[in-house]
N, C-alpha and C positions, 0 to 999 in steps of 0.2 A: 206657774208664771201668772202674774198679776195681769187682768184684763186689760188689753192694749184699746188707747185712741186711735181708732181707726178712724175718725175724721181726715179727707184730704185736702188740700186748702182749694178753699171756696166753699165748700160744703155748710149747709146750713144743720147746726144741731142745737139739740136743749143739752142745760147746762144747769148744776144744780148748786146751787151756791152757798158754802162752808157759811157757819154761823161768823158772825162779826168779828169777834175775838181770836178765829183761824188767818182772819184776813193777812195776808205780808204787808209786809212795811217798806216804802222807800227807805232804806238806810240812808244811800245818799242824801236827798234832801232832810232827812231826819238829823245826820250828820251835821249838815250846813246851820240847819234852825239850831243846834245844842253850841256851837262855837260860836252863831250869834249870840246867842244869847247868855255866852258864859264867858268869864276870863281865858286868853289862850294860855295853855301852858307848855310849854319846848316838847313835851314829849307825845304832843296832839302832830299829826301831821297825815302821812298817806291815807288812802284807804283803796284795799285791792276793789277791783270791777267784778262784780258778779254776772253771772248768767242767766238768764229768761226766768223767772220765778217759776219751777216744776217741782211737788212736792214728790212725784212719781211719774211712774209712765200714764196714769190714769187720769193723772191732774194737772190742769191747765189756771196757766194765769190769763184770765178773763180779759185782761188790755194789752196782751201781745196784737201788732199786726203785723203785716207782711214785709215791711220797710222797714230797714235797719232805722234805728234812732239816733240822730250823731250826737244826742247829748244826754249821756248815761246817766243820769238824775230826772229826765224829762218823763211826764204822763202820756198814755199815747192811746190810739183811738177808739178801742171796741169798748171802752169806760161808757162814755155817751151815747155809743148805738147800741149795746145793752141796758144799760138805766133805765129803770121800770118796766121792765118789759115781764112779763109772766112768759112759765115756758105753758103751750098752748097744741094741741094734738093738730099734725096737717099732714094731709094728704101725700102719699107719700108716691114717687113717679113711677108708673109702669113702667116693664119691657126691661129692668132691672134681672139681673143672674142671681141675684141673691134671693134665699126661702124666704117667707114670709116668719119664721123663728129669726133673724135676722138683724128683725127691728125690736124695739123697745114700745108698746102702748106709749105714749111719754105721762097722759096720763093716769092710766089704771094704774101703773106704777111710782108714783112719784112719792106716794105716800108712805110704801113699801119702803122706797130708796130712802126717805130721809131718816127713817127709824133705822136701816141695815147703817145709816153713815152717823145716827150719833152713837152707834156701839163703836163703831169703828174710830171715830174722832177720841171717845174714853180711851181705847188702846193707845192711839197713838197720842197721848198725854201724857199715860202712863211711861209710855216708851219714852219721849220726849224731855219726857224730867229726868227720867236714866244715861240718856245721853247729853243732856245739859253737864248734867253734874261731870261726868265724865269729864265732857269739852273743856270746864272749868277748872279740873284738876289739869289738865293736860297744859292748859294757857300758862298754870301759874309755874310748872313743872321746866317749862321750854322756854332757853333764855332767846333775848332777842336779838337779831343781827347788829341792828341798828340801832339805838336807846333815841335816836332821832324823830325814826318812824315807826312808831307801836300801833299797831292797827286801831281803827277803833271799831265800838264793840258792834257787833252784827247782830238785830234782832230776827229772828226766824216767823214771827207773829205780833199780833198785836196783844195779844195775850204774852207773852214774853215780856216786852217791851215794856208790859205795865207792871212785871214783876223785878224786872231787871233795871228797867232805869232808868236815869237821871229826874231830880225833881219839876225840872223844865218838862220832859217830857211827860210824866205823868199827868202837870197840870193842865196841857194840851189837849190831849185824850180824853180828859174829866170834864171837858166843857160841853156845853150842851145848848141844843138852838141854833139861831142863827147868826149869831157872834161871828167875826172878823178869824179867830183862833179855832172855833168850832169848825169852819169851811177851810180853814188850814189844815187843820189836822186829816179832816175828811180826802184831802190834795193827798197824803201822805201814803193813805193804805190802797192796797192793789187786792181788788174783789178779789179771791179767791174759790178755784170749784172743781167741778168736774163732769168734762163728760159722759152724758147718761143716755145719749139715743142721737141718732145720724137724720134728721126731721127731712131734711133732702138734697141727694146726690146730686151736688153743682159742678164736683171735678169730671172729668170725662173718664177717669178710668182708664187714658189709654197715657200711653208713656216711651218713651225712642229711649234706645239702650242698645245691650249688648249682650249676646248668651255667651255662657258656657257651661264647664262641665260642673257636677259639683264635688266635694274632696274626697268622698266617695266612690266615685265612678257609677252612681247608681244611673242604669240603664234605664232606669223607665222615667227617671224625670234629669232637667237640664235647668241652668239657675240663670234669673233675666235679671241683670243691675240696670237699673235706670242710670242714665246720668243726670237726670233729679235727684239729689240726694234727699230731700224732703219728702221720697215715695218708695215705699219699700223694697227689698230683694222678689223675687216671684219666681215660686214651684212652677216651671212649664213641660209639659207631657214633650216626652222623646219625641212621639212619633209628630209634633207642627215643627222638628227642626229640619234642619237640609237632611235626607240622606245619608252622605257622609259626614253628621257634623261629630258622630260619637267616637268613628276613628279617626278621624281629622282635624280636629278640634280647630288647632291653631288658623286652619285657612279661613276661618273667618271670626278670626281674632277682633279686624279691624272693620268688620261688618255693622252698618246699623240696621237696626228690625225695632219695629214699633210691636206693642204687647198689649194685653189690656187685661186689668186687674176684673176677674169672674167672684172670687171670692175671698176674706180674711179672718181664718179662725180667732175667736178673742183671746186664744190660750198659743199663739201661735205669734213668732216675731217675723214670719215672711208669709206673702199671700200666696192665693194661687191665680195661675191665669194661663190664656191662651197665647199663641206667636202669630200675630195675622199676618203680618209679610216684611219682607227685606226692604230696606229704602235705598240703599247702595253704598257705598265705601264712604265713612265717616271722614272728617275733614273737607267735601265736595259741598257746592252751596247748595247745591238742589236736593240731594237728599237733607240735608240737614232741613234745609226750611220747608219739608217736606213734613219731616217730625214735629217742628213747632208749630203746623199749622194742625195734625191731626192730634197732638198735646191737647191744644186748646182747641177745638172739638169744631174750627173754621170748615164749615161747605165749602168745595173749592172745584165740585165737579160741575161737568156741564150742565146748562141747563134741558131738562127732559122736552120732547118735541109738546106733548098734552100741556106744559108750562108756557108755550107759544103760540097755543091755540087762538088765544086771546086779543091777539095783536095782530093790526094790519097786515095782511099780507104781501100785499103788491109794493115796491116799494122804487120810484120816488112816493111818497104817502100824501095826499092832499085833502087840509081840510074840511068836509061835509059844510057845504052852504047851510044849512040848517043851524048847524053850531057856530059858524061864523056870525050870523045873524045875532047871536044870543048873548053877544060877547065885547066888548068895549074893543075898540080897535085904537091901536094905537102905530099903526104901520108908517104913516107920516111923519110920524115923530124922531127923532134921533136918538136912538135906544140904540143900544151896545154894551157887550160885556169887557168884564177888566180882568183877565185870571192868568195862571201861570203860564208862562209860554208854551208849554208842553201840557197842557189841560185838554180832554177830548169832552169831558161831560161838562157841558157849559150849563149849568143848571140854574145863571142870576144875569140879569143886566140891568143896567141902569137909565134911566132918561133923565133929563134937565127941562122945564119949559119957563121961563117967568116966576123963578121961584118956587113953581110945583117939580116936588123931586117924586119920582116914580121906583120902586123895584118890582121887577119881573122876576117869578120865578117859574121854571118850567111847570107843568100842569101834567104831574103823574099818575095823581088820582085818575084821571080821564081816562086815562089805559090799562091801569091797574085798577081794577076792578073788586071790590070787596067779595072775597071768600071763595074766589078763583082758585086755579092749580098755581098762577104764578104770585097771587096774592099770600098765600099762605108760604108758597119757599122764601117770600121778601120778605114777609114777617118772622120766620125762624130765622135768616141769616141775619136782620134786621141790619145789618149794616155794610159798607164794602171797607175792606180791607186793606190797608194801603204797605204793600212791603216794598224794599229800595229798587229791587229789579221789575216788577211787578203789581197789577191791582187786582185781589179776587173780588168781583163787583157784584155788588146785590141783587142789581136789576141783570137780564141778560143785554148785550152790547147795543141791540139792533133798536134799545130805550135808550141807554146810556150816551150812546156813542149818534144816533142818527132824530129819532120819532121824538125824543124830547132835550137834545142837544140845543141849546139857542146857537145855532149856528149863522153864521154872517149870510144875508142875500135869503135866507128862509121864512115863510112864515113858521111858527109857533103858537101853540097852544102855552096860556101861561095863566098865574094867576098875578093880580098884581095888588098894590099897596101905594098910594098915590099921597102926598103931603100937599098942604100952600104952607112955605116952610117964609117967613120972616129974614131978615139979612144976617140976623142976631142970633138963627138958632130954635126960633119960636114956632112953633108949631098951631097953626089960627084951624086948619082942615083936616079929614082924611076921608081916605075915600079906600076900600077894598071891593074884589070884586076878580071877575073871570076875566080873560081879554084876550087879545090876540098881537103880535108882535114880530118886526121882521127887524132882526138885525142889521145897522150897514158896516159894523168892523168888529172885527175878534182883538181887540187890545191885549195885551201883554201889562203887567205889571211894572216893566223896565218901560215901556213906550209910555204909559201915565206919570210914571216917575221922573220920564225926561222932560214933557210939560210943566211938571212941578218944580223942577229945577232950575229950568232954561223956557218963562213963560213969555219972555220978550223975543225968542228963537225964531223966526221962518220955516216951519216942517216944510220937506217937501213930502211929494207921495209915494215915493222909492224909499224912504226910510219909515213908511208905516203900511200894513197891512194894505188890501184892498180894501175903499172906502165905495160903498153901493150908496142908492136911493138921490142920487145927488148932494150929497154933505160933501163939503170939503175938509182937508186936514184943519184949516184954521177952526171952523165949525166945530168938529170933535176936541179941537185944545183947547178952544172956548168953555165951552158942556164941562170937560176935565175941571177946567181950574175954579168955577162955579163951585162943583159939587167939593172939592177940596175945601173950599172957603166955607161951606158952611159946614162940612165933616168937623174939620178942626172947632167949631164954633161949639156943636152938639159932645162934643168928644169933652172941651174945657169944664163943658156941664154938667157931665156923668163924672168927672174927675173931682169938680168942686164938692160933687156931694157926698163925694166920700166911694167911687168905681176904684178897683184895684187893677194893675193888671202886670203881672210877670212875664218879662221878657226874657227867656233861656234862648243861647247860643245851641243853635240846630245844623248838624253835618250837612252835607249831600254829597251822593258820589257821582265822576264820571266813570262808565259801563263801556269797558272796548265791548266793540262791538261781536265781534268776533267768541270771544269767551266768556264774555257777559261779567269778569272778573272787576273789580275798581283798579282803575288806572288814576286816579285822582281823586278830590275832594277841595270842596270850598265851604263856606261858610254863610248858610241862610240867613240873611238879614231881613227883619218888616222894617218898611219903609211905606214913606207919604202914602204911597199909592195902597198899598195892602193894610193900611189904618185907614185909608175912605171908606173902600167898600165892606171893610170889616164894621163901619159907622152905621151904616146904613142898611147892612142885614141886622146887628142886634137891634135898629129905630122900628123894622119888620117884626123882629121876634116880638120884641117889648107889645108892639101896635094888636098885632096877632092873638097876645094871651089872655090882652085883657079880652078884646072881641069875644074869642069862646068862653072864659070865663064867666064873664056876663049872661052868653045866650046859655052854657049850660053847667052851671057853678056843681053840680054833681057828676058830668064826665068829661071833665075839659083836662087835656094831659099836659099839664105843665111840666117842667123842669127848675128843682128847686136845688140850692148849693148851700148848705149846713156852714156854719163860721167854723174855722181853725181849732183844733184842740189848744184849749186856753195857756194851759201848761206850759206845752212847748212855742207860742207865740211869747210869754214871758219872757221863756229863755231866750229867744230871740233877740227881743226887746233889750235882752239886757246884755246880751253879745254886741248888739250893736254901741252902746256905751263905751264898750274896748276899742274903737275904733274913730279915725279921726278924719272926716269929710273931706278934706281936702290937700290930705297928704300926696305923697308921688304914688303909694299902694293904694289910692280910694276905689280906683276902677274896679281893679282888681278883686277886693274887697267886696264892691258891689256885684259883682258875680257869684261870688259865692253865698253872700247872702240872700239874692233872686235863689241860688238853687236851694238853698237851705230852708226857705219860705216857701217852694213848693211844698216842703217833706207834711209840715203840721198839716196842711190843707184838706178836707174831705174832700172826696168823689160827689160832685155833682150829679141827681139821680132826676132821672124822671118818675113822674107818682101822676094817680087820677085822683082830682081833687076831692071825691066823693068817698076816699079811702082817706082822709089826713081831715084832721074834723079841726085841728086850733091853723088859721090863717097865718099865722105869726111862721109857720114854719114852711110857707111857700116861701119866703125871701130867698134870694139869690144872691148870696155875700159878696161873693167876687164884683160881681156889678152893681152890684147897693141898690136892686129893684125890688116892687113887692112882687111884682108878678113876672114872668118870661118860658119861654116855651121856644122850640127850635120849630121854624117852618120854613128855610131859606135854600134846604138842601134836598129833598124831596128822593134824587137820583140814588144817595148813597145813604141815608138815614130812613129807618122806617117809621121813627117817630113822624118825621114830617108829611109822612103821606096820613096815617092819623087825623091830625093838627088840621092838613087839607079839609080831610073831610069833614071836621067839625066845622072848618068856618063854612067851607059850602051849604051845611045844614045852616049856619047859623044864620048866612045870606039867602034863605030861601031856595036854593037849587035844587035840594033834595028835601028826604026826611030825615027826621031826628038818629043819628045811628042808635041801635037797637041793642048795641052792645051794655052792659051793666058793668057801673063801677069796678065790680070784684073781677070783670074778664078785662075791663081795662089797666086796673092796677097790675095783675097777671104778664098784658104784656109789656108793660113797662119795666116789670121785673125783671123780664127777660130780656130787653134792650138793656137796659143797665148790665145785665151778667155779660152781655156779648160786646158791650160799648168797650168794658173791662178788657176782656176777651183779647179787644181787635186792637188797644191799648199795647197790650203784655205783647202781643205779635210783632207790632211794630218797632218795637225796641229792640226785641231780640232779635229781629231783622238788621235793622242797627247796628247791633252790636257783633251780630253775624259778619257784616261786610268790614265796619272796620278792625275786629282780626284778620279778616284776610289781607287789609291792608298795612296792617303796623307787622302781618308775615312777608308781605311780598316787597317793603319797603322799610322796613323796620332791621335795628332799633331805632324806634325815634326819639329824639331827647328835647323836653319842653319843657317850659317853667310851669310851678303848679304850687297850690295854695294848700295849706289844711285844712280840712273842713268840716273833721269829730277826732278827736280823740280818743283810743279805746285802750286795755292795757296792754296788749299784745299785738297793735297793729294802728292804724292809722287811715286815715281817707285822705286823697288830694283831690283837688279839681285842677285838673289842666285846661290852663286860661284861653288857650290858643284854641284849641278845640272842643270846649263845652263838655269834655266828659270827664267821670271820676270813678275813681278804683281805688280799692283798699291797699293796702302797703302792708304787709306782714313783715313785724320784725326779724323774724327765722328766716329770714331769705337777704339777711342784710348783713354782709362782715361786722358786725358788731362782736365789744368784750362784754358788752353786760347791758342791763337798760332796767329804768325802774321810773314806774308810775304811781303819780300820786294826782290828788282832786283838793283842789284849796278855795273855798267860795264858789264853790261850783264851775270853777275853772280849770278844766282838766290837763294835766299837762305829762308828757315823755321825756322823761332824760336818756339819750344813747351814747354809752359810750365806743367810740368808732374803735375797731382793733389795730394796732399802732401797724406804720407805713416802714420804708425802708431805716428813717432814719430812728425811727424807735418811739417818736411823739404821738401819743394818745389824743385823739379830738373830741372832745361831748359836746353835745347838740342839744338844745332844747327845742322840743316838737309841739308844739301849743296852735289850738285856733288860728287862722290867717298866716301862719308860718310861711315863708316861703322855703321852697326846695327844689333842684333839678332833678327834674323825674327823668327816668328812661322806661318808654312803652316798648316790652317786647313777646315774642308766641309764650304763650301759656305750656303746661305742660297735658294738655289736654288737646288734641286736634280742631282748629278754628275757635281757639279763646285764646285771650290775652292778660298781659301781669303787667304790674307795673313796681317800679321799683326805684330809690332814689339814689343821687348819687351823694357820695362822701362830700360834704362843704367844704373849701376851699377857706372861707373866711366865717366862720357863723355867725361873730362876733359885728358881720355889719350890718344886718336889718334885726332891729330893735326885736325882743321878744314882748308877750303880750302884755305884761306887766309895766314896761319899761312903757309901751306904749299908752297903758290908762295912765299912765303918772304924764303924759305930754298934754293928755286930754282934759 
């Protein structure tokens, strides 16, 4: 057996990269560019969709990522984040099960490897042309179904390609420099290579699944399927299962057990591993988000008494005079926060005076203590977690929830960022610095909202919160509709100059109490109030990065956001051309395109600027700034206690942190791995809940759009509720279905299998399509399918074609 990629996703490895002429070929766009540029002729038309570019089990196409691509012609991301990069020896993680024979030197070896692979690339040329020729006798040998749709021709390389064909495409390939055609062609070919060494284990190794026996009955081992299909079968030792699981099998058929992969022979197609424990009966939400939290390798247990050493004891907790002294007060002032109704970690408020606008953020550094027992668990877990029923939180509660909560009627420790902000938006002052602050109301998002709405209204004090310090309600809707006026002013400013910002339709559920199961859902909407103080943390961030920046351009941790893979914005670009602004479908439309402009987008990463040596690549694309850093969240982000401490160094409080670039790059890396992380959790949280509810209330049947085309299956977005699921044709009474790609417009023909009365219906399934979907259980415990129904009329919303010809 051919040695297996035992890379797991997320894992970092070297990769050694086939000479040029190995590299694959976009056919599809290669396809597109040849009927540009040539006469069409009747017997040009389909072309099947191929699969992930794998020349073997050994070899990887170097710009797969993890996201499906809804536009099977598109380029997509690790292109960019490999580019130029050398593969480079690194240290590899302790406390690892694996020998040290295991790894690969990557480079004592490298030299090794490329001699072993251009013998091997001879072979397989050799090979290559034997099976060519073959293929080509076999093409002309086999007549076609269709004389319609004759495939067109698939190159396997770029070396193929230059021997095979068309003179359009030869002169393509033959250009050189930096010509317009040269960076075309270069669009075309997809790196080609292979993994050659695992540089370091990112996935956690551990995995929820299901044992059983294997077809052997062999007693001394028992076989673990993930329900990861993306992570192997696993050899587990008899004696980590129950008991009776070897004569009993079937009782815990419907058991989940978490496993974790020990080791993976390279001559081997299953790993081996251990069975740490039961989570309880599959289809239950707690076990299940049990497994997705120790999948993705979330801390979630308590925190240890030595991790609370650190922190006040006594608790109401007040102030030290000392540090009061030391610190801008602001307690007279009318300072308050604006956050969800249901928010305990009040970690930002606001104040208004004369045009000087104020944010307060709570002051975590002050408790959290650098290289403490609770410092170091907030920096491995570096973030809190937020799942639909629950928050696994970073700090422990008695920070979160009380010592640095801006709770109403309290002093607080904070740090703050102070403007003389102009009517217009202008910004003439600033002022940072420590302080101290007593909230007089805990505002709600909907209580701000109603101000903004209804500003001519009479509040009384039975319809808002307790108001402390002496403020009255008019007071507080005053301060409100102040800082909205100049939100919107700073917001028009970041927009004119080019800020982006994607607004996706977000669930939420109601949780009976009792079961903790979803008894309902609505639909989160931002509004006025949740785009002010959204204003006015990034006017903090922005203010913040240049600050450290400045005081320490070698270890200030910014957060930087890479532009869109150029590619798939194109395509974008040019989907949107299909479509007509102000039809009756434009909303509609517009949503799909919001979610479809998520897909190209990069992960925004934190880096220590002392590790990224060109400036050009601190920008921050989404918000078109040079510079930005997160400092607004401190409770639940460990970057921002960071951030803290540098501006504290940078305001003279302290000393210079003592950390160096490379340990601050380090944990940025590791925030980013777990930002991801805590990302991946919340979805599948998500999506955990509503299976349970499209079982406990389903089938539900909702309108929903197309939004990729592929040749065996389809995506919708369902409008009403912001989410999308693939359509598999095999699951649909269909007689037959066939796909084809014309200008890079992908399109399904289905024809419906005839009804009572014998009448045959075909559908055309293209881009923006509409269709009635029905969301129902999966056949999997707590997932869900979707599926659509048979059209009634097809023939009355315009297909995509119809509609560029309106456009």
């Amino acid at each position: 057996m051919k040695d297996r990629n035992r890379a797991l996703n997320g894992d970092i490895v070297a990769v050694l990269l086939y000479d040029r002429d190995e590299w694959k070929i976009d056919n599809k766009e290669l396809k597109y560019l040849e009927e540009s540029s040539t006469p069409m002729k009747i017997s040009q038309g389909s072309y099947i969709d191929s699969d992930v570019v794998i020349e073997s089990e050994e070899i990887i196409d170097l710009t797969a990522v993890e996201s499906e691509n809804p536009f099977p012609n598109c380029d997509n991301g690790m292109l960019n984040n490999r580019s130029g990069k050398s593969v480079r020896r690194t240290i590899l993680p302790e406390g690892t099960s694996e020998t040290e024979s295991s790894y690969l030197d990557v480079e004592k070896d490298l030299n090794q490897m490329e001699n072993e692979e251009k013998c091997k690339s001879d072979n397989r040329e050799e090979k290559k042309e034997g099976n060519n020729t073959k293929n080509m006798t076999q093409d002309k040998q086999t007549p076609q179904k269709n004389s319609k749709q004759t495939p067109q021709k698939r190159y396997t390389s770029l070396k193929d390609a230059m021997e095979m064909s068309s003179p359009v495409v030869k002169d393509l390939f033959q250009e050189k420099g930096q010509s317009s055609s040269a960076q075309k062609a270069e669009k075309l070919l997809l790196r080609t290579g292979k993994v050659v060494a695992i540089i370091e284990k990112k996935h956690t190794r551990a995995c929820t699944g299901y044992i059983r026996l294997l077809p052997d009955k062999n007693p001394d081992r028992a076989l673990f399927s993930p329900i990861d299909h993306r992570l192997p079968r696993i050899l587990l030792p008899m004696s980590d299962c129950p008991p009776d699981f070897k004569e009993r099998p079937n009782d815990h058929a419907n058991t989940l057990y978490i496993a974790r992969i020990t080791d993976w022979p390279e001559n081997s197609s299953m790993a081996f591993g251990r069975l740490a424990r039961s989570l309880g009966e599959a289809g239950e939400i707690e076990p299940e988000t049990e497994g997705i939290l120790i999948e993705n390798g979330v801390d979630y247990s308590e925190f240890p008494e030595e991790a609370l050493e650190s922190l006040p004891k006594g608790l109401p907790w007040s102030i030290p005079a000392d540090e009061m002294s030391r610190r801008r007060d602001f307690r007279q002032q009318c300072v308050f926060t604006i956050d969800p109704s249901t928010a305990r970690d009040l970690d930002d408020a606001v104040s208004v005076e004369q045009l000087e606008v104020g944010v307060h953020i709570a002051d975590v550094s002050y408790f959290v203590q650098e290289d403490t027992v609770l410092d170091k668990i907030a920096a491995s877990r570096s973030t809190s977690v937020y799942l639909v029923q629950k928050v696994i939180p970073m700090l422990p509660r008695l920070l979160c929830e009380q010592l640095c909560s801006l709770n109403p009627d309290e002093d607080r420790l904070t740090f703050s960022v102070v403007w003389k902000i102009k009517g217009n938006g202008e910004i003439t002052e600033e002022w940072f610095g420590r302080s101290v602050i007593r909230s007089c109301v805990k505002l709600s998002y909907d209580h701000a909202q109603g101000f903004i709405e209804e500003p001519e209204r009479d509040w009384t004090h039975e319809e808002l919160p307790p108001i402390t310090e002496g403020f009255s309600v008019q007071d507080i809707k005053n301060k409100v509709l102040i800082l909205e006026k100049i939100a919107k002013k700073l917001r028009q400013k970041r927009f004119d100059s080019g800020a982006l910002r994607l607004d996706q339709v977000k669930l939420q559920y109601s949780l009976d109490a009792q079961t903790g199961l979803p008894n309902g859902y609505w639909v989160y909407q931002q509004k006025d109030s949740n785009r002010l103080i959204e204003e006015f943390m990034l006017l903090a961030n922005m203010a913040v990065a240049h600050k450290i920046n400045s005081a320490y351009p070698e270890k200030a941790l910014l957060r930087r956001h890479p532009p869109p893979q150029s590619k798939m914005a194109d395509d974008l670009r040019s989907l949107w051309s299909y479509s007509d602004p102000n039809d009756e479908y434009s909303v509609a439309r517009m949503q799909v395109l919001v979610s479809l402009c998520a897909r190209p987008m990069q992960n925004a990463k934190y880096f220590c600027t002392g590790c990224l040596d060109d400036e050009n690549l601190y920008h921050h694309y989404a918000l078109n700034v040079p510079l930005y850093t997160h400092f607004t969240s401190p409770i639940r982000r460990y970057p921002d206690i960071i951030v803290h401490r540098l501006l504290s160094a940078a305001l003279d409080y302290c000393h210079e942190p003592n950390k160096t670039p490379e340990l601050i790059q380090k944990q940025a890396d590791h925030c980013n791995d777990r930002k991801q992380a805590s990302k991946r959790v919340q979805d599948l949280s998500s999506e955990l809940y509503f299976a349970v509810f499209v079982k406990m209330a389903g089938p539900l049947e909702e309108r929903g759009m197309v939004m990729a085309v592929h040749d065996k299956a389809f995506d919708v977005f369902v409008l009403k509720l912001g989410v999308s699921k693939r359509v598999y044709l095999d699951k649909l009474p269909l007689k037959h279905s066939s796909y084809m790609s014309e200008k890079k417009v992908p399109k399904l023909t289905l024809t419906w299998k005839a009804e009572a009365d014998g009448t045959e219906l075909v559908q055309d399934i293209q881009i923006f399509s509409h269709v009635d979907c029905v969301l129902l259980s999966g056949e999997v415990p707590l997932q869900w399918m979707a599926i659509i129904k048979r059209p009634q009329n097809p023939g009355a919303i315009p297909d995509l074609k119809e509609k560029a010809a309106v456009c």
